[in-house]
N, C-alpha and C positions, 0 to 999 in steps of 0.2 A: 504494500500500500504506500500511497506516498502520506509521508508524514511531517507537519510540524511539529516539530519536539520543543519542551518550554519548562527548564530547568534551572537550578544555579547550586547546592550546596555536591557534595560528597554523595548522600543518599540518592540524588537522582543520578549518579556517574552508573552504578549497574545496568539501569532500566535499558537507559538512551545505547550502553556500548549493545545490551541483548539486541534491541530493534533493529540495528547496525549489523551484527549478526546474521540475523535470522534474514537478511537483505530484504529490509522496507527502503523504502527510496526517503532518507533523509533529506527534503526540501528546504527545510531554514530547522536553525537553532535558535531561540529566543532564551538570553540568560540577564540578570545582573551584568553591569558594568563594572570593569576592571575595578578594584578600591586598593588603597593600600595599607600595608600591612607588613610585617618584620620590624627588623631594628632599623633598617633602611629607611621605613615607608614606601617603600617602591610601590609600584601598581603591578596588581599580582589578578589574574583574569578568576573566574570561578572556577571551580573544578570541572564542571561542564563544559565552559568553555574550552579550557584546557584539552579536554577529550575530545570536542568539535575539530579541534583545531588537527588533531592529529588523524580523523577521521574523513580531513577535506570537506567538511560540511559547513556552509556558509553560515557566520553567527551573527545576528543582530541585539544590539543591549539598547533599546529606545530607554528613556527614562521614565516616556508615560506610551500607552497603548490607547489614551482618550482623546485622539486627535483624528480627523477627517483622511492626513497622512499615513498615519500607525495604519487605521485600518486599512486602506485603499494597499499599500504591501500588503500586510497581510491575507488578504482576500487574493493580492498576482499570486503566491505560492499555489494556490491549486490543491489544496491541501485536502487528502480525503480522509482527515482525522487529524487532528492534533491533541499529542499528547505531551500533561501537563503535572509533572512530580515537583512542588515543593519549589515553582518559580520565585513565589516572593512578593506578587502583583496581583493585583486584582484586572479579570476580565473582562472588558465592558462587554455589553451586548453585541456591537457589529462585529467584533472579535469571535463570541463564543458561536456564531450563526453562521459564519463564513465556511468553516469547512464541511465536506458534502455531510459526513457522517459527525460533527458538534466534537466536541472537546472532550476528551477523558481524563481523567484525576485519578492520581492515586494517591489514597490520601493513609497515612500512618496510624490507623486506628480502626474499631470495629464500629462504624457509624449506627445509628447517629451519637455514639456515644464521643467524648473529647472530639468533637467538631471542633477547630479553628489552628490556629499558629500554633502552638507546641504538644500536641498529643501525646506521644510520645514521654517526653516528659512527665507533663499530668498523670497520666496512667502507672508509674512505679511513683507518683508523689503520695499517690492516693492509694497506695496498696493494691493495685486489680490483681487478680488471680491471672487473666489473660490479654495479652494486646494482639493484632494483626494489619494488615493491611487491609484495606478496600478499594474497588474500583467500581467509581459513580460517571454519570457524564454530569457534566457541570450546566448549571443554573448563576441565575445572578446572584440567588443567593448565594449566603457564606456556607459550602458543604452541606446541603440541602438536597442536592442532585437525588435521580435515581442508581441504586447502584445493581450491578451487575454479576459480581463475584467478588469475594472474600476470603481468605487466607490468616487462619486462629495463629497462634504460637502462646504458650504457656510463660505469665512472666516467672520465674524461678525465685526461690530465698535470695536476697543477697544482690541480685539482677537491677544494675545501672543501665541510667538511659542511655550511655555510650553503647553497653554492650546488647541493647534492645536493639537501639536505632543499628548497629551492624547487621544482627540477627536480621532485622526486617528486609533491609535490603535486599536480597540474593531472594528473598518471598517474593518481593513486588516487583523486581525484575519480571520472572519466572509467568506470574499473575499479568502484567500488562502484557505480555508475548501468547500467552492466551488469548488474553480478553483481543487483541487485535486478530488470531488468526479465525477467532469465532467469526467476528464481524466481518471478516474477507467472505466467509465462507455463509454469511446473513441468519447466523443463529444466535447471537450476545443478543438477552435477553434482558431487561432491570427492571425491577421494582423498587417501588414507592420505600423511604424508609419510614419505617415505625414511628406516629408520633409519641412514644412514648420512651423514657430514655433519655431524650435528650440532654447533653453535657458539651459547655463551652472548655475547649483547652486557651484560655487567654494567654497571652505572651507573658512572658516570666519577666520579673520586674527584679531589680537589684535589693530593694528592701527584704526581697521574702531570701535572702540568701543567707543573711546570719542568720545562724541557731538558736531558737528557741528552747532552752533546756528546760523549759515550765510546761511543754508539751509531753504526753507520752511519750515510753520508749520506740513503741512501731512507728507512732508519727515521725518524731525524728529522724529514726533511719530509713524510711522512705523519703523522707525528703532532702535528705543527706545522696542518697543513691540515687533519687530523681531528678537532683541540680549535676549530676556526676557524668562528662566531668565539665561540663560549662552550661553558669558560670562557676560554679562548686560552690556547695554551700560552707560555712565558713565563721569561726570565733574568733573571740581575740585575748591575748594572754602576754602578760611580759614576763618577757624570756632573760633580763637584766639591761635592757637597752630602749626600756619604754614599751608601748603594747605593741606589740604585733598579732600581723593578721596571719591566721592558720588555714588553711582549705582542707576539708575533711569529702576525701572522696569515693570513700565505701564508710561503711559502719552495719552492724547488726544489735538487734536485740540483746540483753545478758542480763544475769541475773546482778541485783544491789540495788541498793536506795540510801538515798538522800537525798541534805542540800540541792535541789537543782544546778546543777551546772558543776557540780565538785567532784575532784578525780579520786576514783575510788580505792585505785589501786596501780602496780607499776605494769600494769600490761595495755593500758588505754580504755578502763571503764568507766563512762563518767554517766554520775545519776541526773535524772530527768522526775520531770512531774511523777510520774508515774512508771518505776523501775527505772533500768539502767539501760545506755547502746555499749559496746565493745568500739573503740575505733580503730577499722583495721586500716586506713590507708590515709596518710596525709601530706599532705605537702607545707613548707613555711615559705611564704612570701619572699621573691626575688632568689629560691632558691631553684636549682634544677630537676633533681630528683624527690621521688616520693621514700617516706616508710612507715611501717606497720606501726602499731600503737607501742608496743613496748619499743622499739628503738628512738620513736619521738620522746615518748619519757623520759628515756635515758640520754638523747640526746640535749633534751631541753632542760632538763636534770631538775622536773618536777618530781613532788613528791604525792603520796599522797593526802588530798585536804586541800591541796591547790584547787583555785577558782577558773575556770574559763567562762570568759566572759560573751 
């Protein structure tokens, strides 16, 4: 099929190389614009791009699609499906109309549930039992679509949004290479989603990122492992040089109580509202490397009774 493809982070780099693959005719790239980034600042393209670029596939990064122009390309591609993982922009309507068969999404979660910017995330902040992929075709609303097929995965004990968001990938690849040879073939079916369920995933805000140690122990560690590893959720503690900030990017449940927020002991157990987490993985600020709880201890050469803040 010829396809517009319309992507920018890491998670859409699977989808776009399968479709490439399985030889769809790649008609345009639609990604983010180059930003920059390292110690440089250089301007560093998306990872999509990146892979466009080495695929020979023509990339366009407009800054808005809600112009008379945007559309009018859009609509020369000829496009008999465009497909859209995790672009980053909203689609106007002369956009989502233009190609013969509308626009497909594949969106990071079991709709309608965590609809919107970080599903993923939401879904191990909140404890779910299971995430997956969907594929809806799109609407104006936000994830609203009808969807098509779906792809479960089990979130596991311990299971960060880093190591979901990998898991998913290699799904939704696998899932959109379907969902397109159904529709070559005029069998991709969708139905309506359930109005019942419904769950906004809102974009993650830097407030919710320090640690609330007045919260449960599960709360915590899900939201410890659902900030994981960006932006990481994160205390602060002085380590003999004034506070510093710590990023804690695993943690689990453990048995102790106290004090909120007080180290329990020299392995990394610090009590919460409600029992204790274990920290097993963290980094300190402008450092390079990560370590388990007892080596931050020992490194930080807390004891226990210490406060993190």
């Amino acid at each position: 099929m010829r396809v517009v493809f319309m992507g920018t982070p890491d998670f859409a780099v699977p989808t776009l190389a399968r479709l490439a693959q399985d030889g769809h005719d790649i008609a345009a790239v639609y990604t983010r614009a180059p930003a920059r980034a390292g110690r440089g600042m250089s301007l560093r393209p998306s990872p999509v791009h990146a892979l466009a670029d080495t695929l020979g596939a023509p990339v366009l990064t407009p800054a808005t699609l809600r112009t008379p122009e945007a559309a009018e390309t859009f609509a020369a591609h000829r496009a008999d499906v465009a497909v859209v993982v995790a672009y980053g922009m909203l689609l106007p309507q002369a956009i989502l109309d233009a190609p013969r068969h509308g626009c497909l999404n594949l969106h990071g979660s079991l709709l309608p549930r965590w609809r919107g910017a970080a599903p993923i995330q939401r879904a191990v902040m909140a404890g779910d039992a299971e995430s997956g992929v969907g594929l809806m075709r799109m609407e104006a609303g936000l994830d609203t679509g009808p969807v098509a097929l779906e792809a479960r995965l089990p979130i596991t004990p311990g299971m960060t949004a880093g190591a979901l968001h990998d898991a998913l990938m290699p799904l939704g690849a696998d899932l959109m290479a379907r969902a397109l040879a159904a529709l070559d073939a005029g069998t991709l079916t969708f139905a309506p989603q359930p109005e019942d369920g419904i769950v906004y995933a809102h974009k993650i805000t830097n407030d919710e990122a320090r640690i609330d140690w007045f919260r449960p122990a599960a709360e915590v560690a899900n939201r410890i492992n659902g900030l994981s590893p960006f932006p990481g959720a994160f205390f602060e503690v002085d380590l003999g040089k004034g506070s510093e900030r710590v990023k804690v990017l695993r943690a689990a449940p453990a048995e102790g109580s106290g004090a909120p927020g007080t180290l329990r002991d020299s392995e990394g157990t610090v009590a919460c509202g409600d029992g204790a987490v274990r920290l097993l993985e963290l980094r300190r600020a402008g450092k390079g490397g990560s370590a388990n709880g007892a080596e931050f201890v020992r490194g930080a050469r807390l004891t226990p009774g210490a406060r993190l803040g």
